[in-house]
C-alpha positions in Angstrom: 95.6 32.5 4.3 92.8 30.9 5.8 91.0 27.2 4.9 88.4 28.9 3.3 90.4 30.5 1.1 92.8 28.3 0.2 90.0 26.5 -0.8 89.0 29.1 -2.8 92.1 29.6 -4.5 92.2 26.0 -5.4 89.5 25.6 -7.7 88.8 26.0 -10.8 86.1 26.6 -12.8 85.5 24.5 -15.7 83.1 24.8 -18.5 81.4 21.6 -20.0 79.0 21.2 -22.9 76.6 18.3 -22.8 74.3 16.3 -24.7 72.0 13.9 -23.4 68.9 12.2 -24.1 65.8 13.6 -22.0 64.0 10.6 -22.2 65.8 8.6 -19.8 66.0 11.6 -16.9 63.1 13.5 -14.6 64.7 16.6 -16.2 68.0 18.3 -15.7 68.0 20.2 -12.4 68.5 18.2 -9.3 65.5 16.8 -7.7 65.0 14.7 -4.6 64.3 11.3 -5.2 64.5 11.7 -8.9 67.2 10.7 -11.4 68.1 14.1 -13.6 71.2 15.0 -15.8 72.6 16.9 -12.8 72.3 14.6 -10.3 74.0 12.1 -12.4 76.4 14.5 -13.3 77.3 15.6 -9.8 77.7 12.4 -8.5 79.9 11.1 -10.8 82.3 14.1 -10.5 82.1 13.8 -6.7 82.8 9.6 -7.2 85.8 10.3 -9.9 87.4 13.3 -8.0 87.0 11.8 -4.6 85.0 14.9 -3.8 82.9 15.4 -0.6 80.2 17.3 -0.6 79.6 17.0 -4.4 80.1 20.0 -7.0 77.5 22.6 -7.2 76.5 22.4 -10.7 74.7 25.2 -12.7 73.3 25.3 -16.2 72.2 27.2 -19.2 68.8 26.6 -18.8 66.8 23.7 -17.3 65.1 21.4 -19.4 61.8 19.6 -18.5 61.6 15.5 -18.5 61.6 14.1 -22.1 63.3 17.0 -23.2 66.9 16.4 -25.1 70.1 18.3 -25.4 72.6 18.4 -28.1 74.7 21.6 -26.3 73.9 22.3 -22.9 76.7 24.1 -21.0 77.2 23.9 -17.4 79.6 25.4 -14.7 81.5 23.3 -11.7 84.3 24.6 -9.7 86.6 21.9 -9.0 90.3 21.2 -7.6 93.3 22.5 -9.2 95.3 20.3 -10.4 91.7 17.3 -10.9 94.4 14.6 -11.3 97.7 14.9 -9.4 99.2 11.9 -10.3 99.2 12.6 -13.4 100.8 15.6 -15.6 99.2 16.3 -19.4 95.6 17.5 -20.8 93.6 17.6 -18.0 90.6 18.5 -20.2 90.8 15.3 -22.6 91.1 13.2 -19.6 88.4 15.0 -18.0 86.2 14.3 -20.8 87.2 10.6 -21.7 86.6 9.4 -17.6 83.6 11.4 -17.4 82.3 9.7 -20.8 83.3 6.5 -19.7 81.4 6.8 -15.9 78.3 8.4 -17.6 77.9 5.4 -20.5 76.5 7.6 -23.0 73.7 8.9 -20.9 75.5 11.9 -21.2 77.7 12.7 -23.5 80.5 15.5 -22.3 81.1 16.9 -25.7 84.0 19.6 -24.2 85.3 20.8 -21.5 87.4 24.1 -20.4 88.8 25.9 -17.9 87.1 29.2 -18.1 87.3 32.7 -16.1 85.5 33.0 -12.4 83.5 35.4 -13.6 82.0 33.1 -16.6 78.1 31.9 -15.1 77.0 29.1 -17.6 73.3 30.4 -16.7 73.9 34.9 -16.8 77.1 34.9 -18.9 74.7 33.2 -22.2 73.2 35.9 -24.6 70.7 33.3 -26.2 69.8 30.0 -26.4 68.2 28.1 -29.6 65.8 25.1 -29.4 64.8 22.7 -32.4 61.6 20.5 -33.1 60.8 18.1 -34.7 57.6 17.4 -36.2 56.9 14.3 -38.5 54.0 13.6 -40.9 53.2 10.5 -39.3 49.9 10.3 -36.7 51.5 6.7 -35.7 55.1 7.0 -35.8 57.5 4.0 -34.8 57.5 4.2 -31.1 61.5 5.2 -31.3 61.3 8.0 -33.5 58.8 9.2 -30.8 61.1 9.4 -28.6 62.7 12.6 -30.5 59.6 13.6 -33.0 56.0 14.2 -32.6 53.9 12.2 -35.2 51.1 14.5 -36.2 48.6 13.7 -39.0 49.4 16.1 -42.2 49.9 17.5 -44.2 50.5 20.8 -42.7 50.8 24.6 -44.8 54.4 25.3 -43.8 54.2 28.6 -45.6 51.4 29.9 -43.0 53.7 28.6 -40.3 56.2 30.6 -41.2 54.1 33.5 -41.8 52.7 33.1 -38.6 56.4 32.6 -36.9 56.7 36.2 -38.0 54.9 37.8 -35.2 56.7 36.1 -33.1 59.9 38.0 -33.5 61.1 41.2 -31.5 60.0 41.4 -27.6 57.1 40.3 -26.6 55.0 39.3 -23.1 54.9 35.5 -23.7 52.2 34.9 -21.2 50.1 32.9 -23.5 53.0 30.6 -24.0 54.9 29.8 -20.8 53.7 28.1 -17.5 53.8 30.7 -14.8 56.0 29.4 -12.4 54.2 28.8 -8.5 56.4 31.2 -6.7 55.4 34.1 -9.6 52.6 36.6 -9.0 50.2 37.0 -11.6 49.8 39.7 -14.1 54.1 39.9 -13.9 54.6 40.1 -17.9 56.6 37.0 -19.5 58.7 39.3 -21.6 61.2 37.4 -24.0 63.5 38.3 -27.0 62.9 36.4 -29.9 65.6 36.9 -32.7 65.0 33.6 -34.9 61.6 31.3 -35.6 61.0 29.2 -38.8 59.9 26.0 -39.8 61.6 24.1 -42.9 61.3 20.7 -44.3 63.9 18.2 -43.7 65.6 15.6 -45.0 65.3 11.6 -43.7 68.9 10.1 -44.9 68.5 7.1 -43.2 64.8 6.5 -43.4 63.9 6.5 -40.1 60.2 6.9 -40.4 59.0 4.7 -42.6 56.9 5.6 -45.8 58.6 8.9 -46.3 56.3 11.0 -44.7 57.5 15.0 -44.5 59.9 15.7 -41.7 59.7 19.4 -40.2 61.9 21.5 -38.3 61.4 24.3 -35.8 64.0 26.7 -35.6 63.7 29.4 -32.5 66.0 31.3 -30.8 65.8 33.8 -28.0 67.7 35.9 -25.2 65.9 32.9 -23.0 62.7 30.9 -22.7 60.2 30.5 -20.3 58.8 27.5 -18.9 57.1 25.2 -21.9 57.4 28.2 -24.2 58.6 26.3 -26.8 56.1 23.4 -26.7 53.3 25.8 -26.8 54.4 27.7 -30.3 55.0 24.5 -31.2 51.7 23.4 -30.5 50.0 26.7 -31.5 52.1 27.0 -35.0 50.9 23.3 -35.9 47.3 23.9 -35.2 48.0 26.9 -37.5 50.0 24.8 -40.5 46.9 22.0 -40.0 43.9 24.8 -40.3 42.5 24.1 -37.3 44.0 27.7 -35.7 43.3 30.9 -37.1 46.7 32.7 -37.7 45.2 35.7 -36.0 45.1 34.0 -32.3 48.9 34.3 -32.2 49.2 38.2 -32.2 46.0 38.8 -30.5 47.8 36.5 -27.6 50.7 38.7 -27.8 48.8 41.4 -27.3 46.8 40.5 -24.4 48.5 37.4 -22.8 46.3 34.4 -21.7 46.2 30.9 -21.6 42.2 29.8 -22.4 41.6 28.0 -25.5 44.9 27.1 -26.6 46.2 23.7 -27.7 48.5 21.6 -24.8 51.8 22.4 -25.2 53.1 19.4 -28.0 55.1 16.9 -26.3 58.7 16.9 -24.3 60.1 14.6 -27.1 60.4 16.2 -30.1 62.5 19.2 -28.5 66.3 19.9 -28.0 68.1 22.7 -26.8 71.3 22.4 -29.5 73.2 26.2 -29.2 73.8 28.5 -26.3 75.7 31.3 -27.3 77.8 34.0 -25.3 80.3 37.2 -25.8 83.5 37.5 -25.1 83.9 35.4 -22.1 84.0 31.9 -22.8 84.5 32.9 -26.2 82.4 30.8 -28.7 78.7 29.3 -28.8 77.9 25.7 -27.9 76.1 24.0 -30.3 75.8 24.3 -34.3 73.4 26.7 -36.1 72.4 25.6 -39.6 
């Protein structure tokens, strides 16, 4: 057998899900010069495991800066056995050194050795993102961190009404921001198999004079780039009457950007599910 594959044979590929908080990372893929979740992520490994050239790390789907994550799932190859001086769970002490090196910047919720042939990224079926909205133009600057404060109040039944055009396949054109390398005119065709809005509780009273606390539910085969942020943006200019409801199938219908809202900020959006089939078994995440 050669070095190369010995090499090959001695890894394993392990499946981790995440959670992290967006606003203290330049988003999660790797980029030069700039601290991300996978950067972090990949030099820790390569620090803990003694590992030269650091792990290749690949994800579910890449989140922008300011964005959160309460179940991201990632892929790494790594050496079998990680620790040989010690026999036992090598998943729970995977997970409690990692959380210890990482110092709640990110949180490795589980971890599992999976098949070769499971691809955090292809092997998903859909993802799910939440966001939250809060009746509060002037929120407390750390409930901005992981709300936007908008001035209500807004008609959450013509939200909803409007989030059902939004469901089946459409060319999300309108929505997404075309990536540099794309040529235009190529359709932004997604899957959408979940959207609503609902009202929320505050348990703890986090924003202060109980203002109404809403909840974006969406889920899709996948997303493109500030998809989210845009409904977001588009369905609140609809629920505050500043929108006409129409604008959101006519821009189905013939995709383009002109005339709608920014997308609504990075912080009030978290990607909290991924789900898969049969390999890798089970969903990350929670639906409710």
């Amino acid at each position: 057998m050669s070095s190369s594959e010995h090499t090959e044979a001695a890894l394993t590929r392990w499946r981790l899900d995440l959670a992290y908080d967006g606003s203290s990372f330049h988003g999660f893929a790797e980029q030069p010069g700039q601290e991300t979740v996978v950067g972090v992520l990949r030099a820790q490994l390569a620090r803990m495991l003694r590992l030269d050239p650091a792990p290749s790390i690949v994800g579910a789907g890449r989140t922008d800066a300011g964005v959160h994550a309460l179940a991201q799932v990632v892929h790494v190859d790594l050496p079998s056995p990680l620790f040989p001086d010690e026999r036992g769970d090598e998943a729970a002490r995977l997970i409690r050194s990692l959380n210890r090196v990482l110092a709640r910047r990110v949180v490795v919720a589980r971890a599992a050795p999976v098949e070769r042939t499971f691809h955090a990224r292809f092997s998903a079926t859909w993802r799910r993102y939440r966001y939250l909205v809060v009746e509060d133009a002037a929120p407390l600057e750390f409930l901005a961190r992981i709300a936007w404060g908008v001035e209500g109040p807004l008609d959450l039944r013509a939200m909803n009404e409007a989030c059902e055009s939004l469901l089946g396949e459409h060319d999300f054109g309108s929505f997404c921001r075309r990536p540099a390398t794309a040529a235009p005119g190529v359709p932004q065709r997604r899957l959408v198999t979940e959207a609503h809005w609902r009202e929320v509780e505050d348990p703890w009273v986090l924003a202060p004079g109980r203002p109404r606390v809403l909840r974006f539910d969406v889920q899709a085969n996948s997303f493109c780039h500030q998809m989210v942020r845009s409904l977001t943006s588009t369905l609140v200019g609809i629920g505050a009457g500043t929108l006409d409801p129409a604008v959101l199938t006519s821009r189905l219908r013939e995709p383009r950007r002109e005339g709608l809202p920014s997308p609504a900020p990075a912080a009030g959006l978290a990607l909290v599910a991924v789900g898969y089939g049969r390999v890798a078994r089970d969903p990350s995440g929670f639906v409710s």
